[in-house]
C-alpha positions as CSV (number, residue, x, y, z in Angstrom):
1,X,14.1,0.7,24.2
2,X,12.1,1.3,27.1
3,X,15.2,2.1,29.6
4,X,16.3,4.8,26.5
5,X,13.0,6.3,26.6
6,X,12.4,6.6,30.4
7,X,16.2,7.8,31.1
8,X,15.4,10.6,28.1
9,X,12.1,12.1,30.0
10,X,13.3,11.7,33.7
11,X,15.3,15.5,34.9
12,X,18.4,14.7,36.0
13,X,19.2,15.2,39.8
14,X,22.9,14.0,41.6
15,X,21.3,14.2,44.5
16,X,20.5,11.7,46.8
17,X,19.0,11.3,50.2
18,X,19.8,9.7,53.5
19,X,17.2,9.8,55.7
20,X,13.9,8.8,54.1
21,X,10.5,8.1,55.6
22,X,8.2,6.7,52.9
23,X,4.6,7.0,53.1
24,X,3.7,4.6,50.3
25,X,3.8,0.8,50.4
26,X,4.9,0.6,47.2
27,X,7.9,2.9,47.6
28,X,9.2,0.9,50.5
29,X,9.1,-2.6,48.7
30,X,10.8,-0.4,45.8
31,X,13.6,0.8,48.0
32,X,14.2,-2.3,49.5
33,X,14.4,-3.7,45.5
34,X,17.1,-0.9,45.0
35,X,19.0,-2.1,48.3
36,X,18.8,1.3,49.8
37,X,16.7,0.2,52.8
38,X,19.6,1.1,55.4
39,X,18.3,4.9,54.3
40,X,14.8,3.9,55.1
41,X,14.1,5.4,58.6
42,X,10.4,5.0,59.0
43,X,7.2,3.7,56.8
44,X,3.6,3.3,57.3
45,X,1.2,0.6,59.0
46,X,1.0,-0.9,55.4
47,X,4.0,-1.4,54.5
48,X,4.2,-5.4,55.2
49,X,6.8,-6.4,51.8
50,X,9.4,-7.2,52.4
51,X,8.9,-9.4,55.2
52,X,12.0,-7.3,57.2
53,X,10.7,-4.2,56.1
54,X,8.3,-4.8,59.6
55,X,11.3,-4.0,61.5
56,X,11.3,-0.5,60.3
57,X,9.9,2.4,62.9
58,X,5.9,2.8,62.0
59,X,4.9,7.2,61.4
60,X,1.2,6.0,61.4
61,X,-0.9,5.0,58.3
62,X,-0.4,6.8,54.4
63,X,-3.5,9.3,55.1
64,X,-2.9,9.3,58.8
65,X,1.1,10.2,59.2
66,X,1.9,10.9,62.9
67,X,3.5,14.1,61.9
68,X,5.1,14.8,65.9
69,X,6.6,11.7,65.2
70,X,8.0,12.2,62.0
71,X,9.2,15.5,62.6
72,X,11.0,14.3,65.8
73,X,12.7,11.4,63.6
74,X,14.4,14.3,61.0
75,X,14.2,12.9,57.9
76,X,15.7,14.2,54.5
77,X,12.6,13.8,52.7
78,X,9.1,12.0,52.7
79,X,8.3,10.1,49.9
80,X,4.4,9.5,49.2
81,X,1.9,9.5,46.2
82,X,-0.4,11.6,45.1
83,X,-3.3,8.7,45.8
84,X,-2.2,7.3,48.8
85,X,-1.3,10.2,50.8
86,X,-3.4,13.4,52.2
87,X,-2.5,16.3,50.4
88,X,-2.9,18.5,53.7
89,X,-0.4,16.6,55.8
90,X,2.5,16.6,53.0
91,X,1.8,20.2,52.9
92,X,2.0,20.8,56.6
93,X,5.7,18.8,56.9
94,X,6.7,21.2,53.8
95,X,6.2,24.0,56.1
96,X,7.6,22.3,58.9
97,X,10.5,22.6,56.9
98,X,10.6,18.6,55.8
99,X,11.1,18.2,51.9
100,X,8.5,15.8,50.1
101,X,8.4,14.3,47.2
102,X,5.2,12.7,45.4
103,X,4.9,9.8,43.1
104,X,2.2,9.7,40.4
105,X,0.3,6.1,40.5
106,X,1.4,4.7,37.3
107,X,-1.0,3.9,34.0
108,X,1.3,1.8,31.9
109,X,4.8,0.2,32.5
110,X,6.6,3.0,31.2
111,X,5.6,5.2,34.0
112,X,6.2,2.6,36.7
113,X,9.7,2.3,35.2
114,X,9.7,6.3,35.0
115,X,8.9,6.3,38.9
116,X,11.5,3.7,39.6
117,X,14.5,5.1,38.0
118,X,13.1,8.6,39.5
119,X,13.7,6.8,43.2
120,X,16.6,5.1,42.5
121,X,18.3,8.1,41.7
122,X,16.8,9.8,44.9
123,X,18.4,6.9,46.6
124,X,21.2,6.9,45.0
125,X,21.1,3.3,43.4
126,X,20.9,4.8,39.6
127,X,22.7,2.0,38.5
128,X,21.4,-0.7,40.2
129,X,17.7,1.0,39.2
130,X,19.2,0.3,35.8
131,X,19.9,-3.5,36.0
132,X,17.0,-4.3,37.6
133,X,14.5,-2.6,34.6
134,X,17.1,-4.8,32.1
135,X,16.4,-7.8,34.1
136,X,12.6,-7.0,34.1
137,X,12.5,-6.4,30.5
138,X,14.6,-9.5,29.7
139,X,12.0,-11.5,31.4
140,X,9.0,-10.5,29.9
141,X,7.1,-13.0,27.2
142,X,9.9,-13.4,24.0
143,X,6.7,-13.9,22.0
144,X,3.4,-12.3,21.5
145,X,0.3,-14.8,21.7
146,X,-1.8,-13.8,18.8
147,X,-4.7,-15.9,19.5
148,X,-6.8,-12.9,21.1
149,X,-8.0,-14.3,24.6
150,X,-10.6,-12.1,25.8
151,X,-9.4,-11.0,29.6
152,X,-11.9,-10.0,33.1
153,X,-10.0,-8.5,35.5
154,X,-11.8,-8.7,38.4
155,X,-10.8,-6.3,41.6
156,X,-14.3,-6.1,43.4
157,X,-17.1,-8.7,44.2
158,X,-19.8,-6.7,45.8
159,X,-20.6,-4.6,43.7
160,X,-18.8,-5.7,41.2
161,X,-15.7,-3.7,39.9
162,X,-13.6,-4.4,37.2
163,X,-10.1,-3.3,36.0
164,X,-10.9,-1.6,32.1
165,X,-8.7,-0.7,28.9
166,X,-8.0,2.7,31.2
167,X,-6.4,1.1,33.8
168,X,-2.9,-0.5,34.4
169,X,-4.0,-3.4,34.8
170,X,-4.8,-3.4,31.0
171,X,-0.7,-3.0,30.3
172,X,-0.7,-6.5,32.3
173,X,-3.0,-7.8,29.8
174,X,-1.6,-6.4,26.6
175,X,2.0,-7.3,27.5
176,X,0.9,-11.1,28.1
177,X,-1.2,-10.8,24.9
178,X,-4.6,-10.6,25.5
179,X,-7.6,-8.6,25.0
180,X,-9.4,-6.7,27.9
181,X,-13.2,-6.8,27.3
182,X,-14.1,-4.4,29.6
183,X,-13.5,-0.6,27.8
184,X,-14.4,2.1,30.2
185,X,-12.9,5.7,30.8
186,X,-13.1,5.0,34.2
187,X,-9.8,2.8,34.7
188,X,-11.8,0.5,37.4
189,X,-15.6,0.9,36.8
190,X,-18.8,-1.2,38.3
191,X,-20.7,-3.4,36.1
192,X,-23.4,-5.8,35.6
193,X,-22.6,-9.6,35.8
194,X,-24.6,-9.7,32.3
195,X,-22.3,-8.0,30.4
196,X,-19.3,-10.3,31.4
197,X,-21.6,-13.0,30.3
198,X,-22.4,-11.5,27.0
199,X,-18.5,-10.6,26.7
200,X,-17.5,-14.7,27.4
201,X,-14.0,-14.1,28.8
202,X,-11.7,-16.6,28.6
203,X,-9.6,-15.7,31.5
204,X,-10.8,-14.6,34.6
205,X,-8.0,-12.6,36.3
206,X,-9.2,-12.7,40.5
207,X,-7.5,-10.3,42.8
208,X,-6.7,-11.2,46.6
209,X,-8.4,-7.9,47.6
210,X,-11.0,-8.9,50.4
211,X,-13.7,-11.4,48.8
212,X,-14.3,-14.7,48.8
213,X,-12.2,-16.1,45.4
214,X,-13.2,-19.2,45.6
215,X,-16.7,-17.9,45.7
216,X,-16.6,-16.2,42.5
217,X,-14.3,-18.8,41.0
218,X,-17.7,-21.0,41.4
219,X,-20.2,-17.9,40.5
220,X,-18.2,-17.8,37.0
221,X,-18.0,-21.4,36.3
222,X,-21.6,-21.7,35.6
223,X,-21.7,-19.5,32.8
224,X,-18.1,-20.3,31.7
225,X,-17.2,-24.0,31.9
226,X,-13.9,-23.4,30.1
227,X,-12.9,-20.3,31.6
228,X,-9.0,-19.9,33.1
229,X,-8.9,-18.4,36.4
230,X,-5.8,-16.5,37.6
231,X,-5.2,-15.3,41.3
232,X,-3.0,-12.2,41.3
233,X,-2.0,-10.6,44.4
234,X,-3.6,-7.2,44.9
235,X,0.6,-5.7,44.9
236,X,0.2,-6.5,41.4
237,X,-1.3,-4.0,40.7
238,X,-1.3,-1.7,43.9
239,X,1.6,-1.8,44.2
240,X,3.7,-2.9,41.6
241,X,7.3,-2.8,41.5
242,X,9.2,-3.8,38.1
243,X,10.3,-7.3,39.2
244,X,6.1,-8.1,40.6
245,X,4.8,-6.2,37.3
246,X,6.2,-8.8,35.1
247,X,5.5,-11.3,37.5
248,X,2.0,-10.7,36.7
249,X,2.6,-10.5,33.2
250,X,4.5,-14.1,33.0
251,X,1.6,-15.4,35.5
252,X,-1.3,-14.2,32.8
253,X,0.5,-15.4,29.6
254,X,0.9,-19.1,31.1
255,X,-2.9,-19.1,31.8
256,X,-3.0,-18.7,27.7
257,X,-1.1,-21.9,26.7
Protein backbone atom coordinates (compact mmCIF):
# COMPACT_ATOMS: atom_id res chain seq x y z
CA UNK A 1 0.00 0.00 0.00
CA UNK A 2 2.67 2.26 0.81
CA UNK A 3 4.68 1.75 -2.70
CA UNK A 4 0.86 2.63 -4.39
CA UNK A 5 0.67 5.67 -2.38
CA UNK A 6 4.22 7.13 -2.84
CA UNK A 7 4.31 6.18 -6.75
CA UNK A 8 0.66 8.22 -6.90
CA UNK A 9 2.15 11.62 -5.33
CA UNK A 10 5.70 11.50 -6.89
CA UNK A 11 5.58 13.75 -10.68
CA UNK A 12 6.69 11.71 -13.10
CA UNK A 13 10.20 12.55 -14.83
CA UNK A 14 12.04 9.96 -17.71
CA UNK A 15 14.81 11.67 -17.02
CA UNK A 16 17.82 10.64 -15.57
CA UNK A 17 21.30 11.89 -14.86
CA UNK A 18 24.81 10.92 -15.36
CA UNK A 19 27.00 12.97 -13.72
CA UNK A 20 26.00 13.60 -10.14
CA UNK A 21 27.75 15.23 -7.20
CA UNK A 22 25.77 14.72 -3.97
CA UNK A 23 26.08 16.95 -1.15
CA UNK A 24 24.14 14.88 1.34
CA UNK A 25 25.44 11.79 3.18
CA UNK A 26 22.40 10.27 3.02
CA UNK A 27 21.88 10.51 -0.76
CA UNK A 28 25.17 8.97 -1.39
CA UNK A 29 24.58 5.78 0.81
CA UNK A 30 21.11 5.89 -1.14
CA UNK A 31 22.63 5.92 -4.51
CA UNK A 32 25.01 3.42 -3.75
CA UNK A 33 21.65 1.22 -2.42
CA UNK A 34 20.16 1.88 -6.01
CA UNK A 35 23.54 0.64 -7.69
CA UNK A 36 23.94 3.88 -9.52
CA UNK A 37 27.27 4.87 -7.80
CA UNK A 38 29.35 4.54 -11.25
CA UNK A 39 27.15 8.09 -11.91
CA UNK A 40 28.40 9.36 -8.62
CA UNK A 41 31.32 11.76 -9.45
CA UNK A 42 31.94 13.60 -6.27
CA UNK A 43 30.41 13.70 -2.43
CA UNK A 44 31.23 15.50 0.66
CA UNK A 45 33.75 15.04 3.69
CA UNK A 46 30.83 13.08 5.35
CA UNK A 47 29.97 10.83 3.24
CA UNK A 48 31.83 7.65 4.99
CA UNK A 49 28.82 4.66 3.97
CA UNK A 50 29.45 2.73 2.07
CA UNK A 51 32.86 1.89 3.01
CA UNK A 52 33.97 2.36 -1.00
CA UNK A 53 32.05 5.35 -1.25
CA UNK A 54 35.66 6.97 0.31
CA UNK A 55 37.10 6.40 -2.97
CA UNK A 56 34.85 8.96 -4.52
CA UNK A 57 36.51 12.69 -5.36
CA UNK A 58 35.72 14.95 -2.03
CA UNK A 59 33.88 18.86 -3.29
CA UNK A 60 34.36 19.98 0.48
CA UNK A 61 31.81 19.60 3.36
CA UNK A 62 27.61 19.79 2.79
CA UNK A 63 27.60 23.70 4.07
CA UNK A 64 31.10 24.18 2.76
CA UNK A 65 30.99 22.89 -1.12
CA UNK A 66 34.28 23.91 -2.92
CA UNK A 67 32.25 25.35 -5.72
CA UNK A 68 35.73 25.95 -8.17
CA UNK A 69 36.02 22.47 -7.74
CA UNK A 70 32.77 21.35 -8.52
CA UNK A 71 32.21 23.54 -11.35
CA UNK A 72 35.56 22.31 -12.84
CA UNK A 73 34.28 18.57 -12.35
CA UNK A 74 30.83 19.35 -14.67
CA UNK A 75 28.28 17.64 -13.20
CA UNK A 76 24.65 17.08 -14.39
CA UNK A 77 23.11 18.03 -11.25
CA UNK A 78 23.88 18.48 -7.42
CA UNK A 79 21.85 16.70 -5.20
CA UNK A 80 21.53 18.20 -1.49
CA UNK A 81 18.85 18.85 1.20
CA UNK A 82 17.28 21.52 2.35
CA UNK A 83 18.96 20.94 6.01
CA UNK A 84 22.19 19.85 5.25
CA UNK A 85 23.17 22.20 2.60
CA UNK A 86 23.63 26.23 2.44
CA UNK A 87 20.96 27.66 0.58
CA UNK A 88 23.41 30.46 -0.89
CA UNK A 89 25.94 28.06 -2.37
CA UNK A 90 23.13 25.83 -4.22
CA UNK A 91 21.91 29.11 -5.47
CA UNK A 92 25.26 30.28 -6.69
CA UNK A 93 25.98 26.79 -8.86
CA UNK A 94 22.19 27.41 -10.32
CA UNK A 95 23.57 30.52 -11.76
CA UNK A 96 26.71 29.07 -12.62
CA UNK A 97 24.54 27.20 -14.80
CA UNK A 98 24.77 23.67 -12.68
CA UNK A 99 21.15 22.11 -12.06
CA UNK A 100 20.31 21.28 -8.30
CA UNK A 101 17.97 19.40 -6.87
CA UNK A 102 16.97 19.38 -3.00
CA UNK A 103 15.62 16.73 -0.77
CA UNK A 104 13.29 17.45 2.08
CA UNK A 105 14.52 15.63 5.51
CA UNK A 106 11.94 13.15 5.95
CA UNK A 107 9.08 13.07 9.06
CA UNK A 108 7.66 9.56 8.57
CA UNK A 109 8.56 6.54 6.30
CA UNK A 110 6.39 7.55 3.70
CA UNK A 111 8.38 10.51 2.78
CA UNK A 112 11.73 8.72 3.10
CA UNK A 113 10.21 6.20 0.59
CA UNK A 114 8.84 9.40 -1.35
CA UNK A 115 12.52 10.71 -1.53
CA UNK A 116 13.91 7.42 -2.47
CA UNK A 117 11.76 6.55 -5.39
CA UNK A 118 12.20 10.41 -6.32
CA UNK A 119 16.23 9.50 -6.63
CA UNK A 120 15.96 6.49 -8.08
CA UNK A 121 14.18 7.69 -10.89
CA UNK A 122 16.74 10.66 -11.11
CA UNK A 123 19.20 7.85 -11.40
CA UNK A 124 17.58 5.94 -13.38
CA UNK A 125 17.20 2.75 -11.10
CA UNK A 126 13.14 3.16 -10.91
CA UNK A 127 12.84 -0.31 -10.77
CA UNK A 128 15.31 -1.44 -8.70
CA UNK A 129 14.04 1.76 -6.29
CA UNK A 130 10.91 -0.46 -6.46
CA UNK A 131 12.21 -3.80 -5.20
CA UNK A 132 14.19 -2.57 -2.68
CA UNK A 133 10.91 -0.49 -0.81
CA UNK A 134 9.12 -4.28 -1.37
CA UNK A 135 11.94 -5.78 0.35
CA UNK A 136 11.92 -3.12 3.14
CA UNK A 137 8.25 -3.41 3.63
CA UNK A 138 8.40 -7.24 3.61
CA UNK A 139 10.78 -7.02 6.44
CA UNK A 140 9.15 -4.93 8.80
CA UNK A 141 7.49 -6.55 12.19
CA UNK A 142 4.36 -9.13 10.68
CA UNK A 143 2.83 -8.25 14.04
CA UNK A 144 1.97 -5.36 16.12
CA UNK A 145 3.14 -5.60 19.88
CA UNK A 146 0.19 -4.38 21.75
CA UNK A 147 1.63 -4.26 25.05
CA UNK A 148 2.26 -0.41 25.01
CA UNK A 149 6.09 0.02 26.03
CA UNK A 150 6.67 3.48 26.81
CA UNK A 151 9.97 4.57 24.49
CA UNK A 152 13.05 7.50 25.34
CA UNK A 153 14.78 8.28 22.53
CA UNK A 154 17.72 9.81 23.50
CA UNK A 155 19.91 11.93 20.84
CA UNK A 156 21.81 14.40 23.29
CA UNK A 157 23.46 14.03 26.78
CA UNK A 158 24.50 17.53 27.68
CA UNK A 159 21.88 19.07 27.73
CA UNK A 160 19.79 16.67 27.34
CA UNK A 161 17.79 16.27 23.99
CA UNK A 162 15.37 13.92 23.11
CA UNK A 163 13.64 12.62 19.86
CA UNK A 164 9.50 13.57 20.49
CA UNK A 165 6.08 12.36 18.88
CA UNK A 166 7.09 15.26 16.04
CA UNK A 167 10.02 13.69 15.04
CA UNK A 168 10.98 10.63 12.76
CA UNK A 169 12.21 8.95 15.04
CA UNK A 170 8.64 8.54 16.48
CA UNK A 171 7.67 6.49 13.01
CA UNK A 172 10.65 4.10 14.40
CA UNK A 173 8.77 3.70 17.44
CA UNK A 174 5.25 3.33 16.27
CA UNK A 175 6.22 0.87 13.51
CA UNK A 176 8.04 -1.38 16.23
CA UNK A 177 4.94 -0.82 18.44
CA UNK A 178 5.67 1.31 21.12
CA UNK A 179 4.69 4.50 22.72
CA UNK A 180 7.00 7.68 22.66
CA UNK A 181 6.64 9.53 25.98
CA UNK A 182 8.08 12.46 25.11
CA UNK A 183 5.19 14.79 23.05
CA UNK A 184 6.72 18.00 21.96
CA UNK A 185 6.07 20.19 18.74
CA UNK A 186 9.58 20.54 18.54
CA UNK A 187 10.55 17.11 16.85
CA UNK A 188 13.89 17.00 19.08
CA UNK A 189 13.39 19.17 22.18
CA UNK A 190 15.59 19.57 25.63
CA UNK A 191 14.28 18.40 28.76
CA UNK A 192 14.67 17.79 32.39
CA UNK A 193 16.00 14.31 33.56
CA UNK A 194 12.78 14.51 35.99
CA UNK A 195 10.38 14.23 33.61
CA UNK A 196 11.90 10.96 32.11
CA UNK A 197 11.77 9.76 35.64
CA UNK A 198 8.18 10.64 36.16
CA UNK A 199 7.44 9.14 32.48
CA UNK A 200 9.35 5.50 33.60
CA UNK A 201 10.30 4.40 30.02
CA UNK A 202 10.80 1.07 29.42
CA UNK A 203 13.18 1.33 26.64
CA UNK A 204 15.83 3.64 26.48
CA UNK A 205 16.68 4.11 22.76
CA UNK A 206 20.76 5.67 22.98
CA UNK A 207 22.14 7.20 19.84
CA UNK A 208 25.99 6.88 18.83
CA UNK A 209 26.06 10.74 18.40
CA UNK A 210 29.08 12.02 20.45
CA UNK A 211 28.47 11.01 24.32
CA UNK A 212 29.51 8.77 26.50
CA UNK A 213 26.65 5.72 26.13
CA UNK A 214 27.87 3.78 28.52
CA UNK A 215 27.67 6.76 30.75
CA UNK A 216 24.12 7.35 30.50
CA UNK A 217 23.36 3.62 30.18
CA UNK A 218 24.59 3.75 34.07
CA UNK A 219 22.87 7.43 34.76
CA UNK A 220 19.47 5.57 33.74
CA UNK A 221 19.92 2.48 35.58
CA UNK A 222 19.53 4.02 38.85
CA UNK A 223 16.19 5.13 38.43
CA UNK A 224 15.18 2.26 36.02
CA UNK A 225 16.46 -1.12 37.16
CA UNK A 226 14.46 -2.87 34.43
CA UNK A 227 14.82 -0.53 31.66
CA UNK A 228 15.95 -2.00 27.92
CA UNK A 229 18.62 -0.05 26.38
CA UNK A 230 19.06 0.03 22.64
CA UNK A 231 22.12 1.53 20.73
CA UNK A 232 21.11 2.84 17.29
CA UNK A 233 23.55 4.31 14.99
CA UNK A 234 23.01 8.10 14.58
CA UNK A 235 22.33 6.95 10.31
CA UNK A 236 19.26 5.72 11.78
CA UNK A 237 17.96 8.44 11.86
CA UNK A 238 20.26 11.05 10.08
CA UNK A 239 20.39 9.41 7.59
CA UNK A 240 18.16 6.78 6.96
CA UNK A 241 17.90 4.87 3.91
CA UNK A 242 14.86 2.29 3.50
CA UNK A 243 16.95 -0.88 4.17
CA UNK A 244 18.72 1.09 7.75
CA UNK A 245 15.08 2.53 8.51
CA UNK A 246 13.72 -0.79 9.17
CA UNK A 247 16.75 -1.89 10.55
CA UNK A 248 16.01 0.27 13.29
CA UNK A 249 12.65 -0.73 13.44
CA UNK A 250 13.45 -4.70 13.72
CA UNK A 251 16.36 -3.52 16.29
CA UNK A 252 13.52 -1.71 18.67
CA UNK A 253 10.82 -4.32 18.36
CA UNK A 254 13.33 -7.20 19.64
CA UNK A 255 14.16 -5.01 22.71
CA UNK A 256 10.15 -5.54 23.38
CA UNK A 257 10.14 -9.41 23.63
Amino acid sequence: MWLILVVLFIPFSAHSYDRIISLSPQITESIYLLGAEEKLIGITELCRRPAEAMKKEKVGTPLRPDAEKIVSMRPDIIFGTWEGNSPIAMARFERLGIKTHYFERPRTMLGLLDNFLTLSRMTGKEERGKRIIEIAQGALPKEKNNKGYKVLWQVGAEPLIVASTNSFANDIILLAGGYNIIESELPYPRINAEEVILKAPHVIVLMDMGYNVQLEKDRWKRYFSRAQFVTMDAYSVGSPTPMSFVDAVNRLTESFR
